[in-house]
N, C-alpha and C positions, 0 to 999 in steps of 0.2 A: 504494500500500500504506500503510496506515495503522498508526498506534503502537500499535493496540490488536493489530494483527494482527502485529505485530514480538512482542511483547512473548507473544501466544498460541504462535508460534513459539519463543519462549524458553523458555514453561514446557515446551512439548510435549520438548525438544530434554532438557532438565533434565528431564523424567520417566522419557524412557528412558532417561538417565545412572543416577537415584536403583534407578530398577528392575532393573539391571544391573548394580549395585553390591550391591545386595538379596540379588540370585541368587549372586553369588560369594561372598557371607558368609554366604550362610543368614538373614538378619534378614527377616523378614517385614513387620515394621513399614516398614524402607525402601523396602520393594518396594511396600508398598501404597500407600506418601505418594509414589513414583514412579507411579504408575498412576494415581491422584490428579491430580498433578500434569498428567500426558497430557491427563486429560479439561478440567481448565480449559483447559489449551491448544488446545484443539482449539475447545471452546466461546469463547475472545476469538479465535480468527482466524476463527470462524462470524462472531460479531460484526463483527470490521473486514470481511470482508468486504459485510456486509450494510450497513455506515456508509459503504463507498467504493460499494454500488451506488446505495445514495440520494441520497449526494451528486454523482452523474452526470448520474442522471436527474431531480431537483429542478430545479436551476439554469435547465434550455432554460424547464419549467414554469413556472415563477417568472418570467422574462421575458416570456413569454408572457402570465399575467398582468395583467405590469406595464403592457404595451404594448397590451390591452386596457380597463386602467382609463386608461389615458393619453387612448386614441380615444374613449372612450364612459362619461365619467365617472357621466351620471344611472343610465344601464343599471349599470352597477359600482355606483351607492351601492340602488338598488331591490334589487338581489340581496342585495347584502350585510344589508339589512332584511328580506328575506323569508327567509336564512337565520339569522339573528338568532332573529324570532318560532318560528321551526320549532325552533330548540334549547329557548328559553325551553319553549317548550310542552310541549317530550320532557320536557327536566327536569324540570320539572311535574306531570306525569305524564298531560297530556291527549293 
């Protein structure tokens, strides 16, 4: 779990405080900067969790890789030049 997703948890947890705090006073305005609130939250533990599934799934790929460019350096730098020319040339616009 990640600090972005502690921290989505904390707003989400603090919105339905602010918006139940809202409802027993009548203030609209807290209730809405509570609902508010919920939705960042909800939206940074989307986030953390989508930061802790890539950083899962990255790592094996990234090894993998590495330990392709290790065995097969000329194949690794030809690729890496034909994706090169191929961006250049998006960019480009050809």
């Amino acid at each position: 779990m990640s600090i972005t997703t502690l921290k989505g948890d904390g707003n989400e947890i603090g919105g339905k405080l602010k918006e139940a705090a809202g409802d027993l006073t009548g203030d609209r305005s807290l209730q809405s900067s509570g609902v508010a609130d919920q939705v960042t939250g909800k939206v940074q533990q989307g986030v953390g969790a989508a930061r802790d599934a890539i950083s899962e799934n990255v790592a094996p790929l990234a090894d993998k890789a590495k330990g392709f460019a290790k065995q097969r350096p000329f194949a690794t730098a030809a690729l890496v030049g034909v994706v090169g020319i191929a961006l250049l040339n998006t960019l480009r616009g050809r």
